[in-house]
C-alpha positions in Angstrom: 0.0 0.0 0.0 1.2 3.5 -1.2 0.5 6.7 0.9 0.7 9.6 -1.3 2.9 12.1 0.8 0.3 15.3 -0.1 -2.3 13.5 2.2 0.1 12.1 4.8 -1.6 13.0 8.3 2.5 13.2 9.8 3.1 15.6 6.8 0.5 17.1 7.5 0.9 17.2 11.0 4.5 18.6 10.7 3.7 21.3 8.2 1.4 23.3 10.6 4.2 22.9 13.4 6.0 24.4 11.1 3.9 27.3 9.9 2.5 27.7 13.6 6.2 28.2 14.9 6.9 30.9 12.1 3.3 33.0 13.2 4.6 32.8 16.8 7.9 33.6 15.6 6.3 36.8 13.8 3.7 37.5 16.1 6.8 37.6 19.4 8.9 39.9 16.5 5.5 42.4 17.0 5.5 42.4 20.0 8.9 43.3 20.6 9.1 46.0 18.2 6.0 47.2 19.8 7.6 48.6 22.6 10.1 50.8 20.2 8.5 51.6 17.4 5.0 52.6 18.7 4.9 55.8 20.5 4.2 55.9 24.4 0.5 55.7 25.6 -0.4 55.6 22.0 -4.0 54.0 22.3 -3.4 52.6 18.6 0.1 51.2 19.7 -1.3 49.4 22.6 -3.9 47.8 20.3 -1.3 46.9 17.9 0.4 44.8 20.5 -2.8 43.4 22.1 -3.4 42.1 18.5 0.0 40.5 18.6 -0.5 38.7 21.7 -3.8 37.1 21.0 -1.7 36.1 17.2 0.7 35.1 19.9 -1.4 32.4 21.5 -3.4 30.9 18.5 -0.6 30.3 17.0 0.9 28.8 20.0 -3.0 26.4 20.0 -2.2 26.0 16.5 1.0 24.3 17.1 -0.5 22.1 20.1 -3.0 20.7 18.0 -0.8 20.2 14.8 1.6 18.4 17.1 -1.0 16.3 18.0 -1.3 15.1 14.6 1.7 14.2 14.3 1.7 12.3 17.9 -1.3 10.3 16.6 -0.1 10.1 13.2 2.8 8.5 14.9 1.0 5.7 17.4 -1.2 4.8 14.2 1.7 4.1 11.9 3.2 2.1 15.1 -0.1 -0.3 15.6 -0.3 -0.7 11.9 3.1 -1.6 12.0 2.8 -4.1 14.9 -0.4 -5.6 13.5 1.4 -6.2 10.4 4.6 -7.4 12.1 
């Protein structure tokens, strides 16, 4: 049995691990500028960085569940190897 690699679950899995750590990764790089470039008690800089934070955690969810995937991809592959073992 052949599994196409474009509909692999642990592909799948790994490629929103991936992309999740680059939002975070832009999303902290906000947030850090935020306290440089905006200017001080600026109502629309402090929005800005809420904005960030909130990016901040889905991204960080995103990643959870995404690593998930991949965990469960994982025991799947295990018990269909063990069954077929």
């Amino acid at each position: 049995m052949m599994i196409s690699p474009l509909n692999n679950p642990l592909s799948t899995g790994l490629q929103g691990v991936q992309e999740g750590l680059q939002g975070m990764d832009n999303a902290a790089r906000r947030i850090a500028r935020g306290g440089v470039d905006g200017p001080q008690g600026s109502a629309s800089g402090s929005g800005d960085m809420l904005e960030a934070i909130v990016d901040l955690r889905l991204y960080e969810r995103s990643v959870e569940a995404s690593a998930q995937v991949v965990k469960t991809a994982d025991e799947t592959l295990g018990t269909l190897l063990d069954i077929k073992a």
